[in-house]
KEKOLFI-83703 format. One record per residue: residue in one letter; residue number from 1; x, y, z negated of N, C-alpha, C, O, CB in turn. Coordinates in steps of 0.05 Angstrom, whole numbers, plus 32768, in hexadecimal, padded with zeros to 4 digits. Each point is the difference from the previous one (the first is absolute). Glycine has a CB too. Layout:
# residues N
 r   k  n_x  n_y  n_z ca_x ca_y ca_z  c_x  c_y  c_z  o_x  o_y  o_z cb_x cb_y cb_z
 A NUM    X    Y    Z    X    Y    Z    X    Y    Z    X    Y    Z    X    Y    Z
...
# end
This chain:
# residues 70
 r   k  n_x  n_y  n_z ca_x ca_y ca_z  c_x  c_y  c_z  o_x  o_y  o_z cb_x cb_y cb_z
 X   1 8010 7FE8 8000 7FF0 8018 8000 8011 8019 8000 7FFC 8012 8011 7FE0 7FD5 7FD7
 X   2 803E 801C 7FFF 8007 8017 8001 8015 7FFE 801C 800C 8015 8004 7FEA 7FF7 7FC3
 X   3 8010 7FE1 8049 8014 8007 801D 7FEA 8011 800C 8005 8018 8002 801D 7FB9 800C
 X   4 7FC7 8025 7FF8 7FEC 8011 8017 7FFA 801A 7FF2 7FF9 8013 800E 7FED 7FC4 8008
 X   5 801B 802B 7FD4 8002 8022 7FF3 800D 800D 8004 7FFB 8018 8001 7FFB 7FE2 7FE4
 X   6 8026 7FF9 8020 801A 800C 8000 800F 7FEE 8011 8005 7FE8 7FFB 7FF9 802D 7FD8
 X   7 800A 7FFA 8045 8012 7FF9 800E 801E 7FF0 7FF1 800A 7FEA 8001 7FDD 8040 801B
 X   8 801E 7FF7 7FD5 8017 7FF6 7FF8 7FFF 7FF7 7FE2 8011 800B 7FF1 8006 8012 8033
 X   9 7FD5 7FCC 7FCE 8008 7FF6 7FE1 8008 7FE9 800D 7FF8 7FF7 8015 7FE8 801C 7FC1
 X  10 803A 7FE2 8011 800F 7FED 8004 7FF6 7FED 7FE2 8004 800D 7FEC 8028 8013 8037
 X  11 7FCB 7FC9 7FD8 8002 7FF1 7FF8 8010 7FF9 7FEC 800B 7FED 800A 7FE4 8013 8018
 X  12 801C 8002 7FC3 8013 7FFC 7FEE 7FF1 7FEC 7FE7 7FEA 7FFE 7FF7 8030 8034 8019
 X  13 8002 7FC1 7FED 7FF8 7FF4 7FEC 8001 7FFA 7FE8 8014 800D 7FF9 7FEB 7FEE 8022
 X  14 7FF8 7FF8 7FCE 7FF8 8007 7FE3 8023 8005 7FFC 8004 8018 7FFD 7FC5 7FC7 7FF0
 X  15 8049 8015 8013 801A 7FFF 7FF8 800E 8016 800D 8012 8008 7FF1 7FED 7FC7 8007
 X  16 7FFE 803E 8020 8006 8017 8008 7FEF 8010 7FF3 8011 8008 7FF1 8001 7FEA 8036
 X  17 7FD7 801C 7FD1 7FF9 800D 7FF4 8008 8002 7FDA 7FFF 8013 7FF0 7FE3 7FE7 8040
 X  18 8025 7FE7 7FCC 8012 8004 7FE3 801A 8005 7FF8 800B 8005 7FEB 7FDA 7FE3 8010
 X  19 8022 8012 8026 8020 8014 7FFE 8004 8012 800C 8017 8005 8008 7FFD 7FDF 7FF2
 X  20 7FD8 802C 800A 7FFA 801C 8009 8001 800E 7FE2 8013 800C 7FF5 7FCD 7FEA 803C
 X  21 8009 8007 7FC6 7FF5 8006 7FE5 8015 8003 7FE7 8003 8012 7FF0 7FD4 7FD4 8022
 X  22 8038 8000 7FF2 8011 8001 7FEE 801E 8019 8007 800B 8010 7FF1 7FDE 7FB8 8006
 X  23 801B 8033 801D 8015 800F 8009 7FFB 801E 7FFC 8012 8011 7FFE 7FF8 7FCB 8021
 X  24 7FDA 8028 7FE2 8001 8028 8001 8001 7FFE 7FE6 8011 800D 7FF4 7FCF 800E 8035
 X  25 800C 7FD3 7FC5 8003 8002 7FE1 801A 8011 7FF8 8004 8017 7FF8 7FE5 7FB8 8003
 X  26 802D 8013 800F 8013 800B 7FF6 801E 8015 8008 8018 8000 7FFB 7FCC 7FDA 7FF5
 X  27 800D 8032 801C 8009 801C 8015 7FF0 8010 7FEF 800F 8012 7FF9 7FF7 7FE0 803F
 X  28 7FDF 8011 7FBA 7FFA 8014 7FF7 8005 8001 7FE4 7FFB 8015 7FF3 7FE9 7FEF 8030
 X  29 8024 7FE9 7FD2 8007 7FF8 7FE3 8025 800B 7FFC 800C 800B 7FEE 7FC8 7FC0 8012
 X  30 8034 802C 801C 801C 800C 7FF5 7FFE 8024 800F 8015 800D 8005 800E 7FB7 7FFD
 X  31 7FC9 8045 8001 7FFC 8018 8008 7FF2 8013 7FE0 8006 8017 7FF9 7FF1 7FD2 8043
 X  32 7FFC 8008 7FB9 7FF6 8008 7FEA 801B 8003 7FE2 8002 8012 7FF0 7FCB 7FD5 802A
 X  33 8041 8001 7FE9 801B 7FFE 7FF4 8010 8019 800A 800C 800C 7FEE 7FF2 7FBF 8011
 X  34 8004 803F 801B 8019 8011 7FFF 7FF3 801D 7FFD 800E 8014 7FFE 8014 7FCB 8023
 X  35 7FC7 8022 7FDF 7FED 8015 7FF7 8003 8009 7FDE 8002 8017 7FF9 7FDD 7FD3 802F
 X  36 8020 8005 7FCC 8006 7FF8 7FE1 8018 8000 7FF6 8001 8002 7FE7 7FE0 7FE7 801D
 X  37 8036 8015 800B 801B 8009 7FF8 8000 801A 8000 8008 800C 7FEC 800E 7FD1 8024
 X  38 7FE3 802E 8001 8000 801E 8005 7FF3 800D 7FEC 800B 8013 7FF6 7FF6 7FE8 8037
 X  39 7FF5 8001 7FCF 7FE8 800E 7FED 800A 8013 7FEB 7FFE 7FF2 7FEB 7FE7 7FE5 801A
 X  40 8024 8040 7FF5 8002 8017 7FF3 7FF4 7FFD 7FE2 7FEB 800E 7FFE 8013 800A 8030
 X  41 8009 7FDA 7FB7 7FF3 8008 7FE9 7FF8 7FE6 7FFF 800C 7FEC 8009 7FE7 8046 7FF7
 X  42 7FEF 7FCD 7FEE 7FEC 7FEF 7FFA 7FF0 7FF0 8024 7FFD 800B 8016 7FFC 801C 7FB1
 X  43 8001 7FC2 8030 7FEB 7FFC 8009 7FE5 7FF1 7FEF 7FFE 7FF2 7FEC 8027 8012 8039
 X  44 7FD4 8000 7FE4 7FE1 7FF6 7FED 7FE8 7FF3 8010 7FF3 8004 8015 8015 8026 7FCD
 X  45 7FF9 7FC2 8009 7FEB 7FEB 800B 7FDB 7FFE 7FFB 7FFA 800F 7FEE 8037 7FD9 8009
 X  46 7FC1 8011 800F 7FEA 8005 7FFB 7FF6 7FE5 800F 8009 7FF2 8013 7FF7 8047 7FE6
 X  47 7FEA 7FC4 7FF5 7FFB 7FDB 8009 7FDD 8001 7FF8 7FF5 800C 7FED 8046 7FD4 7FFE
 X  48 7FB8 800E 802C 7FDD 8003 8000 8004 7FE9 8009 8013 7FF6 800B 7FD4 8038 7FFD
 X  49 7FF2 7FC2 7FEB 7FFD 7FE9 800B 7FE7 800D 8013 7FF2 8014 7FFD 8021 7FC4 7FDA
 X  50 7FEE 8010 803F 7FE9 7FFF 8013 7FF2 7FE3 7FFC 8011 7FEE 8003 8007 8034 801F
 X  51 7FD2 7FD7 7FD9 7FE6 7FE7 800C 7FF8 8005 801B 7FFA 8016 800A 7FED 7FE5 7FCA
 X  52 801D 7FE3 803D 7FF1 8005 8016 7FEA 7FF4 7FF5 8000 7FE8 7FF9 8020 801B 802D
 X  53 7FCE 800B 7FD9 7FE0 7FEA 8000 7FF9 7FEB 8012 7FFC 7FE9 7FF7 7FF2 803B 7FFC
 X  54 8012 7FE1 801F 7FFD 7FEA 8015 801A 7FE6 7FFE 7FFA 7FE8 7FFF 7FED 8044 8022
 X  55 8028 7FDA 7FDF 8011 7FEA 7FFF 8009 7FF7 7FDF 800D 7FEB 7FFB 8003 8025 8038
 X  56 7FE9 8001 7FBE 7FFD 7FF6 7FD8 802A 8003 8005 800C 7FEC 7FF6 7FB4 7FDB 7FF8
 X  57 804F 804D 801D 801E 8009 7FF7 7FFF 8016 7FF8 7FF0 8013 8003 8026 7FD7 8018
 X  58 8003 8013 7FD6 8003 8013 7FED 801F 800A 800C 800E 7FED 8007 7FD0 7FFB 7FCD
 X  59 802D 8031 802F 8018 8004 8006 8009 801E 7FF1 7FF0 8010 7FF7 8009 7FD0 8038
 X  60 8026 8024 7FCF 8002 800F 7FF1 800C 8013 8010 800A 7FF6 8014 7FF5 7FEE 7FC8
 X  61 8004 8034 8023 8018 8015 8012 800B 800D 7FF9 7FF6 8013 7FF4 7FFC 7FF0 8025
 X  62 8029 7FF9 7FE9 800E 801C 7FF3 800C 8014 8013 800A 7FF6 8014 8003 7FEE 7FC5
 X  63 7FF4 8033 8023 8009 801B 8007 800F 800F 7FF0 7FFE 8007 7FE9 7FE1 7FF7 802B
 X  64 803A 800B 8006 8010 8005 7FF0 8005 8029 8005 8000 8006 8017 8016 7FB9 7FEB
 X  65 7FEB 8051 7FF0 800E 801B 8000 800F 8008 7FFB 8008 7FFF 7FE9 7FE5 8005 8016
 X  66 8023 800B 8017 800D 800F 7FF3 8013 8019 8016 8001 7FFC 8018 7FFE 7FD7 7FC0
 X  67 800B 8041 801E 8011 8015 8014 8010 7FF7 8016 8011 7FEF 7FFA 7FF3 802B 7FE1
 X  68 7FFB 7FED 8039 801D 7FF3 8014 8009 8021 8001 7FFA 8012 7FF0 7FF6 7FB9 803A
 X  69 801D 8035 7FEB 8015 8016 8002 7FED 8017 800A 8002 8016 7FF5 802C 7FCC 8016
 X  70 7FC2 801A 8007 7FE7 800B 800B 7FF3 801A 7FF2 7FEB 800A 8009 800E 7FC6 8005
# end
C-alpha cells in the first residue's frame, strides 16, 4: 500500500529500524554529555511522574537546568 502512495518509500526492517534508533540514541546522549561538561556553575535537576491510562505505565522524567555561556 504505502509503495503506491509513494513512489519513493523503501521497505525497512524491524532490526534496521533498531539500529537506527539505537544509534541516534546514542549520538544524542553523547550530545547531551558534552552539553553538561560545559555547563557554567550548577545544574539542577527536576523530576515528574507521568500515567499512561490506556496502557496502565508509569514513567518518570527528568530535566535538567542550567546557564551555558549564552
Amino acid at each position: 500500500m504505502m509503495s503506491i502512495a509513494s513512489l519513493n518509500f523503501k521497505n525497512i526492517s524491524r532490526k534496521t529500524t533498531t539500529r537506527n534508533v539505537l544509534m541516534y540514541y546514542a549520538k544524542e546522549r553523547d550530545y547531551v554529555k558534552e552539553l553538561l561538561t560545559k555547563a557554567y556553575g550548577l545544574i539542577c535537576l527536576t523530576s515528574d511522574n507521568w500515567n499512561s491510562e490506556h496502557a496502565n505505565d508509569e514513567y518518570i522524567c527528568i530535566t535538567a537546568h542550567w546557564v551555558d555561556k549564552d
